[in-house]
MOPAC internal coordinates of N, CA, C and O (Angstrom, degrees):
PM7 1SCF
backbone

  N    0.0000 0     0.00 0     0.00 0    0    0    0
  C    1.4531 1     0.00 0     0.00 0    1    0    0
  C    1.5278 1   109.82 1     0.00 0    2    1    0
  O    1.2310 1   121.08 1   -38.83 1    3    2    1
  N    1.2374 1   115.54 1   141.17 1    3    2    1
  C    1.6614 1   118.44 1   172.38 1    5    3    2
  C    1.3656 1   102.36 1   -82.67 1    6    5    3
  O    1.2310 1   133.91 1   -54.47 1    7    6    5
  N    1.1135 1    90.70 1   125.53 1    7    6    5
  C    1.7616 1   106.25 1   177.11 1    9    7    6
  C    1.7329 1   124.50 1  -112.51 1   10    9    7
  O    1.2310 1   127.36 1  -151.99 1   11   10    9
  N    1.5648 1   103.44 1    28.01 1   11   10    9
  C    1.3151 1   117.49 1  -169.84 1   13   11   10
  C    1.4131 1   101.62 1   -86.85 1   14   13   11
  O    1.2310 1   114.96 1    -7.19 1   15   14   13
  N    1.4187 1   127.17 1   172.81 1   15   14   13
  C    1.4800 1   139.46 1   159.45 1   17   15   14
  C    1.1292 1   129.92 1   172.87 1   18   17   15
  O    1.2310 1   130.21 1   -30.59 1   19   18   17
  N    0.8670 1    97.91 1   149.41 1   19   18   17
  C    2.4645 1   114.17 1  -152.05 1   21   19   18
  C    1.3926 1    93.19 1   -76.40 1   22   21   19
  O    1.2310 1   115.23 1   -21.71 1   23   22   21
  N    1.0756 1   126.66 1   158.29 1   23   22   21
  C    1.5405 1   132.68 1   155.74 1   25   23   22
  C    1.4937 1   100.87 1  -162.12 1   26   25   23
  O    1.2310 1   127.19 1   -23.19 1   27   26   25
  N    1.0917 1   103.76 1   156.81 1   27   26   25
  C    1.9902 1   114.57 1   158.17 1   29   27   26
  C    1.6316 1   115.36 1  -146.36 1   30   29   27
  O    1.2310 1   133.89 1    -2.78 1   31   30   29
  N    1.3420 1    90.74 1   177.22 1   31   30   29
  C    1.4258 1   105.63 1   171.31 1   33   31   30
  C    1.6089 1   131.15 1  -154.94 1   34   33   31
  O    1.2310 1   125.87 1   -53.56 1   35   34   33
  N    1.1469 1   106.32 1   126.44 1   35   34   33
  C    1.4150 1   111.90 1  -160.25 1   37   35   34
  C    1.7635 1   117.60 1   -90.61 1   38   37   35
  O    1.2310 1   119.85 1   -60.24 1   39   38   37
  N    1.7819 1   117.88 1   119.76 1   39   38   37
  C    1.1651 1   109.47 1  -173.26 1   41   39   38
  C    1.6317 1   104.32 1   -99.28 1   42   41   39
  O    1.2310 1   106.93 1   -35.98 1   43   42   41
  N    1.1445 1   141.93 1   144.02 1   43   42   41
  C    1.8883 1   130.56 1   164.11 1   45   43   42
  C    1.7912 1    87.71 1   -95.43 1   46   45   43
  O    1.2310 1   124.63 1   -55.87 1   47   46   45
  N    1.1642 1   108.71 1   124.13 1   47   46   45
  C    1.4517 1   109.70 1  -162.37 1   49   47   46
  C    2.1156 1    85.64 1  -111.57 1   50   49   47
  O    1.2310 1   126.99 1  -161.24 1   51   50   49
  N    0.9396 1   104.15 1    18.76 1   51   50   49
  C    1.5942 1   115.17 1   174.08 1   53   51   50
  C    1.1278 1   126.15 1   -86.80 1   54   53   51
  O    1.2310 1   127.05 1   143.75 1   55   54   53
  N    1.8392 1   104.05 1   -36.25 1   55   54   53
  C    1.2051 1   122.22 1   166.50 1   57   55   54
  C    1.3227 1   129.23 1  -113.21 1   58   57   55
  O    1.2310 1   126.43 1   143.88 1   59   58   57
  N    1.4934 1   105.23 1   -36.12 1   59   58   57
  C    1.9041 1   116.54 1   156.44 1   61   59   58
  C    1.2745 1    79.21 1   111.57 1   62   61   59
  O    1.2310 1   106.40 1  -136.31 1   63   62   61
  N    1.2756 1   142.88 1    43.69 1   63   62   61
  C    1.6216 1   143.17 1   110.30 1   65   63   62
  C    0.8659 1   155.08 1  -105.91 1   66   65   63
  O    1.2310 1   113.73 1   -28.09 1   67   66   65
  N    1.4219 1   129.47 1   151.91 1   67   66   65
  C    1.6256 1   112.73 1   161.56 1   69   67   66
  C    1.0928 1   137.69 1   -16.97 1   70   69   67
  O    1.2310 1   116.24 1   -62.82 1   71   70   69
  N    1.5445 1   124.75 1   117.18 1   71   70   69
  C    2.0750 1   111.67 1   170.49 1   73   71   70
  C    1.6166 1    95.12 1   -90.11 1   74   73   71
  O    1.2310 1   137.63 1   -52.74 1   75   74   73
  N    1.4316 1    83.44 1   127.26 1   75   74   73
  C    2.2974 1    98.67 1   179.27 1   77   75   74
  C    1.7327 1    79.76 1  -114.91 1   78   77   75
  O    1.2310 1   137.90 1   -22.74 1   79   78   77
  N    1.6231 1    82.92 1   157.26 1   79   78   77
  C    1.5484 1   103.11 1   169.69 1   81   79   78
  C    1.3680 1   112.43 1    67.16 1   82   81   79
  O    1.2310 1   118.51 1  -141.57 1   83   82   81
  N    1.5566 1   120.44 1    38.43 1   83   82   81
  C    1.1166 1   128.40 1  -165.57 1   85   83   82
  C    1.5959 1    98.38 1  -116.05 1   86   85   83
  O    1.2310 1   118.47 1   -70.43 1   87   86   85
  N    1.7796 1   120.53 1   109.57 1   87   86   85
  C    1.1311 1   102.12 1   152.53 1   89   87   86
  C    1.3099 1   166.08 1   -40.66 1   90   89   87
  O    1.2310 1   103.01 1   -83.83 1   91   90   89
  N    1.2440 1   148.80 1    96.17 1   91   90   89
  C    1.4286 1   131.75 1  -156.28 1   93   91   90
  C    1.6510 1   111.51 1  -131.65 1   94   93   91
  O    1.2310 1   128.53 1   -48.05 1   95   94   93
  N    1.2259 1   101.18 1   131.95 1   95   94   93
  C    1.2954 1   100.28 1  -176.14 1   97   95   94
  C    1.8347 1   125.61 1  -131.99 1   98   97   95
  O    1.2310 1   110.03 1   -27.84 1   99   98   97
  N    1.2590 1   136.32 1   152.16 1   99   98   97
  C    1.6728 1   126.91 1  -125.29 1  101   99   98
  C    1.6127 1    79.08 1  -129.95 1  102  101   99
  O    1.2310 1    99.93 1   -50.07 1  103  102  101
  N    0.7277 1   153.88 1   129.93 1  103  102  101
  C    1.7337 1   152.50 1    95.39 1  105  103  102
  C    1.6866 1   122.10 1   -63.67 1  106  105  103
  O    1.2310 1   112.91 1   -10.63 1  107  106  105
  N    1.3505 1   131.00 1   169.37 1  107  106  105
  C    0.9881 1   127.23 1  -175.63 1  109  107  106
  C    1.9586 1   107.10 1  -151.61 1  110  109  107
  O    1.2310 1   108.23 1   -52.20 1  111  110  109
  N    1.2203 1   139.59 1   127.80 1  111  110  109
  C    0.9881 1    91.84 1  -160.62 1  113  111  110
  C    1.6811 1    98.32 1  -110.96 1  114  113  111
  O    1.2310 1   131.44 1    -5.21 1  115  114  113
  N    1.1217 1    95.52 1   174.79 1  115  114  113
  C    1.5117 1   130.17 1  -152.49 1  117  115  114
  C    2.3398 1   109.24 1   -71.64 1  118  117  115
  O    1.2310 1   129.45 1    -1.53 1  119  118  117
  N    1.4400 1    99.39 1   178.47 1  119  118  117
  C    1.5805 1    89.54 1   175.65 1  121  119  118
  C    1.3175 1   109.79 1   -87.65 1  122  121  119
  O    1.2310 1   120.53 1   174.20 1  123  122  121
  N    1.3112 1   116.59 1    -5.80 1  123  122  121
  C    1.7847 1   113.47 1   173.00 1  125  123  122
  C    1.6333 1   116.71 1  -111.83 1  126  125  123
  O    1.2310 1   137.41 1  -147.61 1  127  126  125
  N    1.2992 1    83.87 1    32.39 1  127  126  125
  C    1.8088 1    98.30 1   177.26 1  129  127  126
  C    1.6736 1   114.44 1    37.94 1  130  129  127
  O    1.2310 1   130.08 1  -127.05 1  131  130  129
  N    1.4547 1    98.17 1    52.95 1  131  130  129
  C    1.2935 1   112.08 1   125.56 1  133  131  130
  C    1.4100 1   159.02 1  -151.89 1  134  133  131
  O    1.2310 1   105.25 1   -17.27 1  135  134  133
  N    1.5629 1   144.91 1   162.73 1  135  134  133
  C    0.9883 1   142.28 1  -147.95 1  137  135  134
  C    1.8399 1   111.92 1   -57.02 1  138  137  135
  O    1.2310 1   107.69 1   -81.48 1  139  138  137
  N    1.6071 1   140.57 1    98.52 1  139  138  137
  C    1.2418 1   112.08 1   161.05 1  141  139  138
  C    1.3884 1   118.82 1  -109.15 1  142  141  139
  O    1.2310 1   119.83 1   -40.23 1  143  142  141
  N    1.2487 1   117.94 1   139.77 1  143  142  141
  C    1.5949 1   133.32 1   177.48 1  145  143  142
  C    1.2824 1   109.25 1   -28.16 1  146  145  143
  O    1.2310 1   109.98 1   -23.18 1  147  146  145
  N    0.9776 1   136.41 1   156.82 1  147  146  145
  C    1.6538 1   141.34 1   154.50 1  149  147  146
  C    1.5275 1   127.27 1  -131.48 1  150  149  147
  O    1.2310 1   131.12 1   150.25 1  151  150  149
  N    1.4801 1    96.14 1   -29.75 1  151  150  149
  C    1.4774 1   106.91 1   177.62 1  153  151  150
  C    1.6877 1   122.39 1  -174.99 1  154  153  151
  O    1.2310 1   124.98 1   -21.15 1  155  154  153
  N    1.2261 1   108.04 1   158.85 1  155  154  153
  C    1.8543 1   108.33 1   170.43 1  157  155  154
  C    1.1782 1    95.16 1  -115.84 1  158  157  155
  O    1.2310 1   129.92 1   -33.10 1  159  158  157
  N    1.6180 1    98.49 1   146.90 1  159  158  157
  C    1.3316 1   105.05 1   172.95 1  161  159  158
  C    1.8256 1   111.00 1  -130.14 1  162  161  159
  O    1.2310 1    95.07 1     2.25 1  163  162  161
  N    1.2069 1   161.14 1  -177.75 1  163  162  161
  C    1.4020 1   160.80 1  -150.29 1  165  163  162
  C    1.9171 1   104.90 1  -161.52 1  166  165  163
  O    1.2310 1   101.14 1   -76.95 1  167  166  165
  N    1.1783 1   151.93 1   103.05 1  167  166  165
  C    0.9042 1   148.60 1   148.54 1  169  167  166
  C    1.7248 1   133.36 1   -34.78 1  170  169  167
  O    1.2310 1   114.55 1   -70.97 1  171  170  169
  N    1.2471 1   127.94 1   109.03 1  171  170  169
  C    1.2544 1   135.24 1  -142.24 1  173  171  170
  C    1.8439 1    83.43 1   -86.37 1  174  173  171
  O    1.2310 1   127.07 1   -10.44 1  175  174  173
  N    1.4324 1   104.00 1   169.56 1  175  174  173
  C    1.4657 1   109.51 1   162.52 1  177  175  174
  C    1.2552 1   135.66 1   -59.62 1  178  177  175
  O    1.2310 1   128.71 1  -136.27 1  179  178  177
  N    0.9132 1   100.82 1    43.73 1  179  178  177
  C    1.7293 1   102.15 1   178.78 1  181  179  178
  C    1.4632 1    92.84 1  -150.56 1  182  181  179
  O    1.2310 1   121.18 1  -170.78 1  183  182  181
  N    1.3509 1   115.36 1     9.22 1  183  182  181
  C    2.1663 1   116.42 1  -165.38 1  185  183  182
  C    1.6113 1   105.80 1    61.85 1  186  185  183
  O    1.2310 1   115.17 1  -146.28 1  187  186  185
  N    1.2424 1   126.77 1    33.72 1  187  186  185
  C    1.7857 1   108.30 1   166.86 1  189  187  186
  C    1.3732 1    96.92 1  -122.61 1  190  189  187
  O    1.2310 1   129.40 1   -26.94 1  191  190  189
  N    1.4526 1    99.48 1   153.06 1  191  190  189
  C    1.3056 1   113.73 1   166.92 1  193  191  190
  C    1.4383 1   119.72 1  -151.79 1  194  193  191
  O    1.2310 1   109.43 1   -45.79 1  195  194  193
  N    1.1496 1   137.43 1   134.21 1  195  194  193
  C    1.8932 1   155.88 1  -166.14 1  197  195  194
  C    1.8185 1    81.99 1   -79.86 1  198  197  195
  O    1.2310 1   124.39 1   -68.03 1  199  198  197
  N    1.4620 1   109.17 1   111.97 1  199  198  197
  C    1.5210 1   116.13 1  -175.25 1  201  199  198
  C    2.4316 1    87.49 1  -100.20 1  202  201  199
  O    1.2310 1   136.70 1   118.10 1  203  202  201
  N    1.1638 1    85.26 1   -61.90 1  203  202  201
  C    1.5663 1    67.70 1  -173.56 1  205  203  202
  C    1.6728 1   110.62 1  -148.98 1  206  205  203
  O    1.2310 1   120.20 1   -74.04 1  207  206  205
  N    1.2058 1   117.22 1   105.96 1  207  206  205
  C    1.5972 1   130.87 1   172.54 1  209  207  206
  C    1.0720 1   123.45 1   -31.75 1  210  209  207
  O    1.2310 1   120.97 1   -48.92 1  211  210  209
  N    1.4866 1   115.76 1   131.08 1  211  210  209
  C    1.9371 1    98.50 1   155.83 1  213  211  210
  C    1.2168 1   149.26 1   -21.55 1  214  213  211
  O    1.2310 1   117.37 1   -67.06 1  215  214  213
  N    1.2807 1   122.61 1   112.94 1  215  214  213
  C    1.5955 1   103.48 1   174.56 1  217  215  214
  C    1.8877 1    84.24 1   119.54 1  218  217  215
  O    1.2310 1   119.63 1   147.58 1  219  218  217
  N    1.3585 1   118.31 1   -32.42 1  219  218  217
  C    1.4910 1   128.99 1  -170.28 1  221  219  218
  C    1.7058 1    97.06 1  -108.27 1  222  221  219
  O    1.2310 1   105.63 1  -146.02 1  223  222  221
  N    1.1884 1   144.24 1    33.98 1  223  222  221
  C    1.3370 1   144.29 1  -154.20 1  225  223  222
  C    1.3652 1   132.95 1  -148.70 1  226  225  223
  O    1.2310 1   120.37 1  -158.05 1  227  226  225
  N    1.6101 1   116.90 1    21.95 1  227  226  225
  C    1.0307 1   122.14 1  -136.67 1  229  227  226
  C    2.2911 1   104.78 1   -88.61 1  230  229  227
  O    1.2310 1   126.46 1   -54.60 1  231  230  229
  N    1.0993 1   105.19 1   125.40 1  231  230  229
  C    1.6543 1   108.35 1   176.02 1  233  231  230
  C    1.2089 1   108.68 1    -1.41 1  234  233  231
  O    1.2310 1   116.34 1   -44.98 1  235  234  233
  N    1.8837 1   124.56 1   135.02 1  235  234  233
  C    1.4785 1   117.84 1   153.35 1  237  235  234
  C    1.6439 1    81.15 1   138.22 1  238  237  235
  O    1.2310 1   132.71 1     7.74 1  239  238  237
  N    1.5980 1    93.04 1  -172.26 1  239  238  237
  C    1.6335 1   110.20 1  -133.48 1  241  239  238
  C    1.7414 1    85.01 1  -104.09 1  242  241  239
  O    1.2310 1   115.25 1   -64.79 1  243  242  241
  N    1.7060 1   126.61 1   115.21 1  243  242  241
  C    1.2284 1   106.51 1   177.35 1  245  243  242
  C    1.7411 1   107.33 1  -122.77 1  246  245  243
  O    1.2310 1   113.27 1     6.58 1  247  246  245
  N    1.2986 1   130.33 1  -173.42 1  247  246  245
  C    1.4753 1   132.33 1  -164.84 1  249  247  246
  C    1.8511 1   106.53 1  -134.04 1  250  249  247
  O    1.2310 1   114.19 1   -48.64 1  251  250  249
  N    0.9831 1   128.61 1   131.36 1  251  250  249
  C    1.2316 1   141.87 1  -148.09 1  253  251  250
  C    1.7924 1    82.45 1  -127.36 1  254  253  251
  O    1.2310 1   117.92 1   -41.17 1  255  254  253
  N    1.2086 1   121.56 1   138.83 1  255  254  253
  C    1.5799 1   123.52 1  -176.38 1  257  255  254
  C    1.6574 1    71.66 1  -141.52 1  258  257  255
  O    1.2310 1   126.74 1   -58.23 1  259  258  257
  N    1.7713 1   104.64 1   121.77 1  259  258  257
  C    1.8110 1    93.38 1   143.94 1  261  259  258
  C    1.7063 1    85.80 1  -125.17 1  262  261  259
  O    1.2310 1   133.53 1   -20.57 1  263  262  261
  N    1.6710 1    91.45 1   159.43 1  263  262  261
  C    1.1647 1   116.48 1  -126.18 1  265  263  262
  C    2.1771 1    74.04 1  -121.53 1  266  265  263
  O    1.2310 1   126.44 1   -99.96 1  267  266  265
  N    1.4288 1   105.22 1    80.04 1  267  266  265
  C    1.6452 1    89.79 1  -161.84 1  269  267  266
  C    1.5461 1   104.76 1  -115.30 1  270  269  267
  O    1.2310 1   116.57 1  -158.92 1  271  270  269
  N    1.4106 1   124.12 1    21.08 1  271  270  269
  C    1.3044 1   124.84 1   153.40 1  273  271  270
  C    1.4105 1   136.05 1   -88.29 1  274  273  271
  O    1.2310 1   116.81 1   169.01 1  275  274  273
  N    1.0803 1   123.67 1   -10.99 1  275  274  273
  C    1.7075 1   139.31 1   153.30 1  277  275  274
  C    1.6352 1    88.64 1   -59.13 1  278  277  275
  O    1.2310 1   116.07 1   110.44 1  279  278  277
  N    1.1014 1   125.07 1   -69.56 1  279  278  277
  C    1.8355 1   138.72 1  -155.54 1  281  279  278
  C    1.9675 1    93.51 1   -41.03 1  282  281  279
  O    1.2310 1   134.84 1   122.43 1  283  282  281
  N    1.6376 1    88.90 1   -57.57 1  283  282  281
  C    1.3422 1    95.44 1  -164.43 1  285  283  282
  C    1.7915 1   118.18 1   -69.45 1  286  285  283
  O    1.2310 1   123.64 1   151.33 1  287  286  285
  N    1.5235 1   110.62 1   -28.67 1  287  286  285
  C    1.1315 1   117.96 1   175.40 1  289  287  286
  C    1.4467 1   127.55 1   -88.64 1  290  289  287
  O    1.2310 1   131.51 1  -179.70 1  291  290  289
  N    1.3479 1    95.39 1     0.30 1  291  290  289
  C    1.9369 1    99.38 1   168.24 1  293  291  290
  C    2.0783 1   102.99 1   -89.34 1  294  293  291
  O    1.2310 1   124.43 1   159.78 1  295  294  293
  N    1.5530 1   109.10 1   -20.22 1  295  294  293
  C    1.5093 1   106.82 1   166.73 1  297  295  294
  C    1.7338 1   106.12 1   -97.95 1  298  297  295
  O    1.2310 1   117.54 1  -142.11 1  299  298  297
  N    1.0639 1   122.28 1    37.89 1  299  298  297
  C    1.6271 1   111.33 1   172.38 1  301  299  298
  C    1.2957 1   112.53 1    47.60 1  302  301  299
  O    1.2310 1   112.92 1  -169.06 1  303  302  301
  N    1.3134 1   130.98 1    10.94 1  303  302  301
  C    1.2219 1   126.44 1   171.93 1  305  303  302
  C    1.4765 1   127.42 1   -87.34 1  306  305  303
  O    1.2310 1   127.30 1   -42.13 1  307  306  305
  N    1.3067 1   103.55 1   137.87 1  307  306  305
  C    1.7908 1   101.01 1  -167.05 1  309  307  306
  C    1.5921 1   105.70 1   -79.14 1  310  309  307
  O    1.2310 1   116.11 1   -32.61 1  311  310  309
  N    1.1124 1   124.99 1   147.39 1  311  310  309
  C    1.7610 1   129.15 1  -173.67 1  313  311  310
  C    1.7824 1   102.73 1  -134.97 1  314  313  311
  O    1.2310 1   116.94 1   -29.30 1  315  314  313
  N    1.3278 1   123.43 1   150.70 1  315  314  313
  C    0.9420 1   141.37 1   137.43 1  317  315  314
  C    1.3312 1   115.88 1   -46.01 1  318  317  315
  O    1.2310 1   116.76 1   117.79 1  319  318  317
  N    1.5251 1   123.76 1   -62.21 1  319  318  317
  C    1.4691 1   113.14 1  -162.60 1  321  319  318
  C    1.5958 1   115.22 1  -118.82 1  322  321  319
  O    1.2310 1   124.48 1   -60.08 1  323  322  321
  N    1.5314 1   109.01 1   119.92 1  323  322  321
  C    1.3839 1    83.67 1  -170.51 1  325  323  322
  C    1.6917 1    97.16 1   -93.78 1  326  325  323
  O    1.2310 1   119.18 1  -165.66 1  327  326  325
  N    1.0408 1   119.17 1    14.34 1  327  326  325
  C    1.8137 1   122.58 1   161.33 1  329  327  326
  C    1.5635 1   106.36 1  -122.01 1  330  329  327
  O    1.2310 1   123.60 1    -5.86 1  331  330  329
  N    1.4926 1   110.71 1   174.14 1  331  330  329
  C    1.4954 1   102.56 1   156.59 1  333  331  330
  C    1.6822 1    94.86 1  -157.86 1  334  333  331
  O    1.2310 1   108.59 1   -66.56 1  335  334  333
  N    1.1311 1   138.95 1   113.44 1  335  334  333
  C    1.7368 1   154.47 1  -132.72 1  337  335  334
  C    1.8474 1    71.70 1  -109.10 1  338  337  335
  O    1.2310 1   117.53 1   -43.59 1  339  338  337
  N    1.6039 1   122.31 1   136.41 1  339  338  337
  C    1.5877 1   120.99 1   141.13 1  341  339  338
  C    1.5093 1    99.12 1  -129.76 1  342  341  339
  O    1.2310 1   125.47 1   -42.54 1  343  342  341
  N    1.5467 1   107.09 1   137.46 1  343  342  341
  C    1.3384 1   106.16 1   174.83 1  345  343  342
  C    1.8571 1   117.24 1  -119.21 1  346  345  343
  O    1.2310 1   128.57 1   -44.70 1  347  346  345
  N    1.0730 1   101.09 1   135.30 1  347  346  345
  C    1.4034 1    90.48 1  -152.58 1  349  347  346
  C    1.9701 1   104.50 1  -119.28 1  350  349  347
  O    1.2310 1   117.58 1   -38.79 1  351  350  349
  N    0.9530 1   122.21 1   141.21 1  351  350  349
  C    1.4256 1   119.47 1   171.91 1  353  351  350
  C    1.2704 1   119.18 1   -77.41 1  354  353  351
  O    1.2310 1   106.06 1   -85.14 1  355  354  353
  N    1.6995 1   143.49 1    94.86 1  355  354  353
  C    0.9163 1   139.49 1   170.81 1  357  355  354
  C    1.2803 1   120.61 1  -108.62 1  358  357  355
  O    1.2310 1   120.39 1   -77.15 1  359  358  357
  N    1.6037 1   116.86 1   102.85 1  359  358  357
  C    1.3882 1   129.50 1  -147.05 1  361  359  358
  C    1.3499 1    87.52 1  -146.50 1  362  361  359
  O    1.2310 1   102.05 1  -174.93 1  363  362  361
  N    1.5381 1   150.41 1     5.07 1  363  362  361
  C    1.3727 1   140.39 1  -164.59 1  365  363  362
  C    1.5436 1   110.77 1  -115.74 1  366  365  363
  O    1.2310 1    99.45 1   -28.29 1  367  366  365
  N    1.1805 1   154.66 1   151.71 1  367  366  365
  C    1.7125 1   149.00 1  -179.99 1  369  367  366
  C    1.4966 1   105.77 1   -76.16 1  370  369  367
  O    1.2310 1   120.49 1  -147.75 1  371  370  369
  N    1.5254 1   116.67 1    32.25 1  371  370  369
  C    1.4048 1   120.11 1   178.90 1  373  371  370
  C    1.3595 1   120.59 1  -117.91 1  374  373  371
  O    1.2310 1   121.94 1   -12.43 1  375  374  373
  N    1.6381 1   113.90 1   167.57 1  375  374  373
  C    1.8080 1   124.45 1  -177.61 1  377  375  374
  C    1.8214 1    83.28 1   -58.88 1  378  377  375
  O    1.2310 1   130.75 1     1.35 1  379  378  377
  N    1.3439 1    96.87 1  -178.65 1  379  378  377
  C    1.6674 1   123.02 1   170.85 1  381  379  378
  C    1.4721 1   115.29 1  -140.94 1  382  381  379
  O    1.2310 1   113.77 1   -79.08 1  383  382  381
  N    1.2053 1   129.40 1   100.92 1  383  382  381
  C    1.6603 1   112.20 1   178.02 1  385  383  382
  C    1.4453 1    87.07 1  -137.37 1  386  385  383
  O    1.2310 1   137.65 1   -69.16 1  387  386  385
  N    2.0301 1    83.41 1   110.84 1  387  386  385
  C    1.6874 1    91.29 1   170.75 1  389  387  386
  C    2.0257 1   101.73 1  -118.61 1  390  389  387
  O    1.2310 1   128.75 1   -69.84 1  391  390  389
  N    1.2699 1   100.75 1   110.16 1  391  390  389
  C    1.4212 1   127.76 1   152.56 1  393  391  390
  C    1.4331 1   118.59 1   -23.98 1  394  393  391
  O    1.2310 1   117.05 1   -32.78 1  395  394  393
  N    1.3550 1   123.21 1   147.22 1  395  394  393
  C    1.9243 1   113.40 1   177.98 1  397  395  394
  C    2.1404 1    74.14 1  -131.67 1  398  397  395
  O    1.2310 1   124.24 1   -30.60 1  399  398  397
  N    0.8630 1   109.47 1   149.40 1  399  398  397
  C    1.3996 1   132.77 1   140.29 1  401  399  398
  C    1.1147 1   125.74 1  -101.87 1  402  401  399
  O    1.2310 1   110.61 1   -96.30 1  403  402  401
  N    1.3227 1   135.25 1    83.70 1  403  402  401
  C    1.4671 1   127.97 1  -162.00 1  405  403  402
  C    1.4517 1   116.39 1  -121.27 1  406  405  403
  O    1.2310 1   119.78 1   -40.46 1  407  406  405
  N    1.6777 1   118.03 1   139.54 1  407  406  405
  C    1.4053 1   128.71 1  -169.58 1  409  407  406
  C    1.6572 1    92.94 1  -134.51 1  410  409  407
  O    1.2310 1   117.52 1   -18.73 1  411  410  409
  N    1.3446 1   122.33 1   161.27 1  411  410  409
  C    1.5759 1   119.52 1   172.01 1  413  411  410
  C    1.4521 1   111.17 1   -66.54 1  414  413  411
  O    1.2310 1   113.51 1   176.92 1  415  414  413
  N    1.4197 1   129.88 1    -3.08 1  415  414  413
  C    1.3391 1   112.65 1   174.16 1  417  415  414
  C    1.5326 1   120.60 1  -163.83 1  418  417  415
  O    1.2310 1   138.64 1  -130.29 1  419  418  417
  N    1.5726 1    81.48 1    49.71 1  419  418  417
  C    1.7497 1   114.38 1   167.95 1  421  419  418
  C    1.3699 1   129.92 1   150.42 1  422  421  419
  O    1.2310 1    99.26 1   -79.05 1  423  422  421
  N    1.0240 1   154.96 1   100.95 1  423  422  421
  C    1.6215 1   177.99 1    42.55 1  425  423  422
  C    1.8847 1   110.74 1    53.19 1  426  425  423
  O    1.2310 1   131.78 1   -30.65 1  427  426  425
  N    1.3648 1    94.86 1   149.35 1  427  426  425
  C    1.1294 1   110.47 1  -169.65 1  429  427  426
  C    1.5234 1    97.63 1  -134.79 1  430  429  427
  O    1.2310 1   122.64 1   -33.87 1  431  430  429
  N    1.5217 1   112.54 1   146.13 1  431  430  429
  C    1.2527 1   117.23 1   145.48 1  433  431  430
  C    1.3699 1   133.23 1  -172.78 1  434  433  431
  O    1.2310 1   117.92 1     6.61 1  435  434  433
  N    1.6917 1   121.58 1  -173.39 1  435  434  433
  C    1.6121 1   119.72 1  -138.92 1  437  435  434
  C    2.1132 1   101.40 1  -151.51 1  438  437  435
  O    1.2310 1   146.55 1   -27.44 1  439  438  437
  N    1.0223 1    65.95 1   152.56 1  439  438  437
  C    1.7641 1    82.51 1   164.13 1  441  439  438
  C    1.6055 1   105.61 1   -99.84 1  442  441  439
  O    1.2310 1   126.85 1   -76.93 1  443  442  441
  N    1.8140 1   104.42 1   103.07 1  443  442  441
  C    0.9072 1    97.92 1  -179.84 1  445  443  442
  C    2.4367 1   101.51 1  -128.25 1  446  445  443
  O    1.2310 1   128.74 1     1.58 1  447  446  445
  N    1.5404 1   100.76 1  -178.42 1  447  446  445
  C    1.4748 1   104.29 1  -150.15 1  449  447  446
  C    1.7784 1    99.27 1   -82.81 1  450  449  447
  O    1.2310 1   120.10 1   180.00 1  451  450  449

């Protein structure tokens, strides 16, 4: 059984908290190179969210959409991005927890455990 699974977590490093209520959504792409959906996911109060379970995880190249212009426009704050696309290679028999560092007008991020 594959026992791998995606997760992240979102910091607003603007304010030195968690972004909750943050849409996020998983594509993976396909054998004719292209993108298909797999799932939405919502960021809990603390910014984490379980993007896709074991058994739901299978090798290959997938796309992480957080969805951080709703986030920014429920605080009146002006943003650069109202998406931010990470695409990540997951080709290894391991978890995935990729991190957002996010500010309105630049983000960072990592392969983290």
């Amino acid at each position: 059984m594959d026992a791998r699974k995606c997760s992240t977590h979102i910091l607003d490093t603007s304010v030195g908290k968690a972004a909750a209520n943050v849409r996020v959504t998983v594509s993976r792409l396909d054998e004719i190179q292209e993108w298909r959906s797999l799932r939405a996911a919502q960021t809990d109060a603390d910014g984490r969210c379980l993007l896709l379970q074991p058994g739901q995880f299978p090798s290959g190249i997938y796309k992480l959409t957080f969805h951080v212009g709703a986030y920014y426009a429920e605080r009146n704050v002006k943003t650069l991005y109202p998406a931010i696309d990470l695409i990540v290679d997951c080709s290894e028999n391991q978890n995935y927890h990729i991190p957002l560092l996010l500010n309105p007008f630049g983000y960072s991020t990592y392969r983290g455990t």
